[in-house]
Structures are given as structure tokens and as C-alpha cells.
N, C-alpha and C positions, 0 to 999 in steps of 0.2 A: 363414637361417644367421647366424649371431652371425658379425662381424668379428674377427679374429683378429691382437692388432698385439703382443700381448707374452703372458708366462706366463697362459693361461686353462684354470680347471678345468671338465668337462664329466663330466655323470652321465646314465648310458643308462638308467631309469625302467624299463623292462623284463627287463633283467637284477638289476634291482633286489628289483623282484616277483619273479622267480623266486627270486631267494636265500633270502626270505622263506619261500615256499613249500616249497622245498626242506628248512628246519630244522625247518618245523612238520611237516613230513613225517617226519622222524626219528625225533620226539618222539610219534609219534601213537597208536605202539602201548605207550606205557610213561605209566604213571599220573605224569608230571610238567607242573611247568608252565614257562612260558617268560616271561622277564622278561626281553627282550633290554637289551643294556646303549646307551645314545647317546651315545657319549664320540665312537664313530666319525662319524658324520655332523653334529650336532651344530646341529640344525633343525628347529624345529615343524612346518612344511610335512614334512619328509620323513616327521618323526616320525607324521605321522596317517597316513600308509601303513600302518601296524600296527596302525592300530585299524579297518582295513576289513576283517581278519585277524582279530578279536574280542580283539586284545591289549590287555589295559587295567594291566596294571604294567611300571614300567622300571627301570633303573640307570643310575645315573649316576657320575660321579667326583669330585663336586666341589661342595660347597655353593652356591656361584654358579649352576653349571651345573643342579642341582634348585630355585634361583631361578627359573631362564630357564623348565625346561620344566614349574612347576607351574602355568602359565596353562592348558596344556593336561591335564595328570596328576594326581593326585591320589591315588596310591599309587607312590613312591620310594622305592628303597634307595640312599644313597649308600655307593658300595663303593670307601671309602678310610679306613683308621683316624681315627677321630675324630682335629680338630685342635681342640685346648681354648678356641682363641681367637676360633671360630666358632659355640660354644654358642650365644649369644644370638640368631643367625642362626637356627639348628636350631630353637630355641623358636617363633620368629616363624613359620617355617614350619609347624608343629606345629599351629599355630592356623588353619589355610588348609587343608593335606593333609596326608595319611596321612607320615609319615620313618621311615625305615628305618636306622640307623648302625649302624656297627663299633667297636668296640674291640678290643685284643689287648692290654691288660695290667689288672692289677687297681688301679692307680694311676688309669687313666683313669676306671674305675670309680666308684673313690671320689669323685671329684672329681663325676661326674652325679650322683652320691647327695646334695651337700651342695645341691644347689637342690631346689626346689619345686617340679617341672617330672617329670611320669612321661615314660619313654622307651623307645622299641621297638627293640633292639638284636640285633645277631647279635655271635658272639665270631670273631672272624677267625682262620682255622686255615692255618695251612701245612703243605703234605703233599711237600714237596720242592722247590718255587720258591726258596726261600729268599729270597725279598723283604720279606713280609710274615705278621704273623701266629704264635701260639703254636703249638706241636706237639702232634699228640692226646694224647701223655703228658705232658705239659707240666702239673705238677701245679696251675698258676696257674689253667687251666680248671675243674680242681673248687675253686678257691678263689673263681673269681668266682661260678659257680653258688650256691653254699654260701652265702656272701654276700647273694646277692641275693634269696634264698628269706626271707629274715628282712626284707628288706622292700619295699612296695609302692610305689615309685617305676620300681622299674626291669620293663621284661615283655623277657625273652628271649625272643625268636621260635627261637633254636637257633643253627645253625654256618653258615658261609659260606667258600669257599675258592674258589682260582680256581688251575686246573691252568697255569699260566705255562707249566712248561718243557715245555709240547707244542709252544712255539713254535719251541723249538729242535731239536725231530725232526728227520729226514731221509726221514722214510719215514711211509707210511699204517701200516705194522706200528710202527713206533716210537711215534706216535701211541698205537695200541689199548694199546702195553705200559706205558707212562706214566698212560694212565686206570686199568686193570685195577690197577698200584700204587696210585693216590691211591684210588679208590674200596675198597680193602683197608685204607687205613689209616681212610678215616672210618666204616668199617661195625663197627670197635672206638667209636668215639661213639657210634654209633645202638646199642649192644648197651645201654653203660653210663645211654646216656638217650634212649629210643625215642620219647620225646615231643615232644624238639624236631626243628626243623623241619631241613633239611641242602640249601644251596643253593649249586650251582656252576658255573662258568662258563670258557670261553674256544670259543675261534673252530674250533681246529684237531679238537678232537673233540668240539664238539657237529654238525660237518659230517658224522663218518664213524662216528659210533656211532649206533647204532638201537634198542637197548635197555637200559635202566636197570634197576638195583636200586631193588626199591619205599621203599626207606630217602631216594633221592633225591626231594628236592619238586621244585625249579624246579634250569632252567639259565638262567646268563648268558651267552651271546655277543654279541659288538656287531661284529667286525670281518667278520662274511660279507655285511653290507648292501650291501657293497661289493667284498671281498676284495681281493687285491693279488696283488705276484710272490711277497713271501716265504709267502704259504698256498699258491700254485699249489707253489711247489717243495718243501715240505713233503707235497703230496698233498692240503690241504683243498679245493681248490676245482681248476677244469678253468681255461685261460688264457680260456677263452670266458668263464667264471661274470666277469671280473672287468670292474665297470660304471661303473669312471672311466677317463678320458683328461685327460692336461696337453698343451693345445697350444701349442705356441710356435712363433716362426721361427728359421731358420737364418740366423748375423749372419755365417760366415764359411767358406769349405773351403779346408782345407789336402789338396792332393793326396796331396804329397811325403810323406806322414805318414797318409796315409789317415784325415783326420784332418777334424769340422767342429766348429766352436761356436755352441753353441743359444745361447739368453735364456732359461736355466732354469735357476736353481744351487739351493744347500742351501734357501735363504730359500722355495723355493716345493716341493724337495722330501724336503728332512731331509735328513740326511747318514746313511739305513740303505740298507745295502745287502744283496744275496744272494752268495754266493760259486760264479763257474762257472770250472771248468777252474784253482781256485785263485785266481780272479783276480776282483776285486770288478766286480759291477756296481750302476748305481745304476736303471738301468729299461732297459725294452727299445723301442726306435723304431723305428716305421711312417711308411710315406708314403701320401698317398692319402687313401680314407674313415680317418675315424678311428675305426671302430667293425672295421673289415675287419684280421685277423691275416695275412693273404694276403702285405703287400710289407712284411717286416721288415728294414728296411734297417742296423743296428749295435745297438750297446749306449753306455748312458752308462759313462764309465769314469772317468770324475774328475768332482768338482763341486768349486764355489766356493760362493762367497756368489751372485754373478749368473749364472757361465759354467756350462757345462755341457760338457763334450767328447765328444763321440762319434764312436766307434770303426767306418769303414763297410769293408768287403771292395773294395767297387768302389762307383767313382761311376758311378750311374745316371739321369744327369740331374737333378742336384742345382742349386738355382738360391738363390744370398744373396735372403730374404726369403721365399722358401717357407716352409710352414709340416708341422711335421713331431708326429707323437700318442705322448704315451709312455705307458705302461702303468706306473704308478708300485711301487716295491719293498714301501710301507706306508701303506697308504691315510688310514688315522687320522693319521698323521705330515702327510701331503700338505692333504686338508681344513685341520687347523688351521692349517698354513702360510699356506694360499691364501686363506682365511676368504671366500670364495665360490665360486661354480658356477653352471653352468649345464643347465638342464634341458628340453628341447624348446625351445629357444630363447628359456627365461624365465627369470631370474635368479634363485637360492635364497638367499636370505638366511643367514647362519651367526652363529649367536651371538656378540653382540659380548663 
């Protein structure tokens, strides 16, 4: 067992496989494919768990980050609109693997067209996130198409979207009625252009939908490798599915206040939170095995930069320097904080 003297992230390998299993499970009776995304984990090592799975394309968020893992891949999407000043990165890798990129305006367009360089693009489409991306009537879509018919630098692969605001459901039904919208808006693209391709993603319902419209190719999700509180309490995932622990020690207990301070603040686990009884929390704390939901002893209820405070009913044998597991609110948040783990007692490297 790894010693445990300050904020240390741990990943249980077996709930890990299951999550896996579980999403190829969903997808199995529906003609789509799966291109999970690795923003979440963000590790060659974890990442070849998916190709014992017969998974051989991913997504990524970030031209750095399709640096790191095309040692291992050789078919990436990166699914973040093109940033112009990265081009010359994108070419380099062009020449090594398969790239995948986004765009959402017809400016970025023009700008790939004036080099020398063919590119395999999706147009990024928003279907109510409102983050990113054009709208399916958004006449700029038929202006880049139209475009790019006239010439041969550029290959449109089709549309790509990513359902965002399932993140902020409340519910497994809120969930389904958020998808059933977005897939209503993009099945107006597949009418107007049946031949590109239509790829989507997010965590909260590729967990709990099982059948797709044949107009859907591939899904992206990256955050069930791991899951967190904010999918458990949404409905994507059960508290058991979720297959990280942050341990740390207790540096302090205040009785008077029902009150202790850990060694774990923003820096190791974001500052997201879930909202219970109105009232924020930032993860939930266990004593004991760290894998056992059994002796849940408070909630984090404030962070800092290092402190953490937690909220306990009764002290039950609380001792300064024990070490206590939380279950973190956003796993991806948590990873790149902690930029390592551990995993049966061997250290995973996380991209530098």
C-alpha cells in the first residue's frame, strides 16, 4: 500500500473496466462507433486499456495533448475549434497520423485553404450548449460546405457536437429530453446532407441511452472512465461506478464547530462543486478502506487553495494525521490538478 503523507490520487482499475464495458454495452445494438474522448485521464498507460476493447480512434482537446498520445494512436479528432496559431503543429502531425479538427466559422476556413496542406475537418455544430459552434440553420454551414466543394484541399468528414447541457440535468429523464432535442435538431443536417458523417459526445447520455438514430456515426464520452459526484447526482453513473479516491490526512478537528481540516483544497480538487440541500459541496468523505462507501463520515464544504473543511455529524474517532478518501465532484478537474495516481500500487504517469 502506497504511504499516504499529503493530497494522493488513486484509481481502482476494475471499476474502470467496468465503465468501459458498460458504454460498449450501450452502443452495441446501434450501428455507431465509439471514439472515446482522453481529456479525462490523460495517459498512455490508461489509454491502452481501450485497445484490449478493439478501440482504435480517440479524442482529444488539445493539439499538445494529440502530440502526447499519437506515440500510441494514429487516428485523432481534436474536438476543440481550430486555433490558427497551431496550424503548423496540425501539419506536423498530419505527416505521422490520421488529425481530425473543427472549425465553426467560415474565416477559419479560408485561412486552411490558403496553405498547401489537405485537411480532414468536422464543422462544429451547437444544438443548445451554447459554448461552441454554429447552429444547424446557421447559414455559414452551407457557406463552408458550398466552399469547399470547389476545392480540393479541404475533406469534410461531416458535423460533430457535443450535448454539454446534459451536464446540467437533474435527472435520468432530463438527461433522455436534452438528447431527444439535440438529436431532433441534427437529423435536419443529415436530411439536407445524408452523406456526411455526424459525431457526438458527452458522458451523461452516452451512460443511459442504448439506442441511436442510424444518421449517428460515433459517440464521444471521456468522463465515465472514471465518473465523479456530479454524474452520480445527475443519474449517469451509480456512487459505486465511481473509480477515483483523493487521500489525504486530517491536519486539524475542531469539535466546537463540528468541524476538521484536511490537506486538500482547490489545487488538488477544482473548485466544482454539486449542490445538496442548497448548500455546496465539494466531495464526499470516507474513513477506512478507501474503496468501501460503508463509513461516510461529512462532506467538504469549503476549499481553499490547500485547506479543505469538512463538515462531520459526530466525531467517531477522529485522530490529526489519519487519513481520510474522498470521492471527488469532477474527476477530469481532479486528474489534471493532481497530474498523477496511483494504481495497484504503481504510479501512472499523466501527461506532462
Amino acid at each position: 500500500m502506497i504511504e499516504v503523507y499529503k493530497p494522493t490520487l488513486f484509481l481502482n482499475k476494475e471499476k474502470s473496466l467496468n465503465n468501459i464495458k458498460k458504454i460498449l454495452n450501450n452502443i452495441k445494438n446501434s450501428n455507431v462507433e465509439i471514439r472515446p474522448h482522453f481529456k479525462t485521464h490523460q495517459s498512455l498507460e490508461i489509454g491502452r486499456w481501450f485497445k484490449k476493447f478493439g478501440i482504435n480512434k480517440i479524442t482529444v482537446s488539445s493539439v499538445s495533448m494529440a502530440k502526447y498520445f499519437s506515440n500510441d494512436w494514429d487516428d485523432i479528432t481534436i474536438a476543440f475549434p481550430l486555433n490558427i496559431h497551431e496550424v503548423n503543429d496540425i501539419i506536423k502531425l498530419q505527416e505521422k497520423i490520421n488529425i481530425n479538427i473543427l472549425i465553426d466559422s467560415f474565416e477559419a476556413l479560408i485561412i486552411l485553404l490558403e496553405l498547401d496542406v489537405k485537411f480532414n475537418i468536422y464543422i462544429k455544430i451547437d444544438v443548445g450548449y451554447n459554448r461552441a459552434g454554429l447552429d444547424v440553420d446557421d447559414p455559414e454551414v452551407d457557406k463552408i460546405i458550398d466552399h469547399v466543394s470547389k476545392s480540393n484541399k479541404i475533406n469534410i468528414l461531416g458535423f460533430l457536437s457535443h450535448f454539454g447541457n446534459t451536464y446540467l440535468s437533474r435527472s435520468n429523464k432530463e438527461i433522455i429530453s436534452i438528447f431527444n432535442s439535440s438529436i431532433k435538431k441534427l437529423k435536419s443536417l443529415n436530411k439536407r446532407y445524408p452523406d456526411y458523417q455526424i459525431s457526438i459526445g458527452d458522458t451523461p447520455s452516452s451512460s443511459i441511452i442504448k439506442s441511436y438514430p442510424d444518421f449517428i456515426n460515433e459517440v464521444r464520452p471521456g468522463n465515465f472512465i472514471f465518473y465523479d459526484l456530479a454524474q452520480n447526482k445527475i443519474g449517469s453513473c451509480k456512487l459505486d461506478d465511481i473509480a477515483l479516491r483523493v487521500v489525504c490526512p486530517i491536519v486539524s478537528i475542531y469539535e466546537d464547530r463540528s468541524c476538521m481540516l484536511i490537506y486538500c483544497g482547490s489545487v488538488h480538487l477544482s473548485k466544482d462543486y454539486i449542490l445538496e440541500n442548497e448548500k455546496k459541496c465539494y466531495g464526499y468523505v470516507y474513513q477506512g478502506d478507501y474503496w468501501s462507501l460503508d463509513n461516510k463520515i461529512g462532506k467538504i464544504v469549503s476549499l481553499s487553495q490547500e485547506h479543505g473543511i469538512v463538515k462531520f455529524d459526530k466525531n467517531e474517532g477522529f485522530n490529526i494525521g489519519q487519513n481520510v478518501s474522498i470521492v471527488p465532484v469532477h474527476s477530469c478537474l481532479t486528474v489534471d490538478k493532481m497530474r498523477e495516481l496511483y494504481c495497484d500500487n504503481t504510479k501512472i504517469e499523466i501527461m506532462i
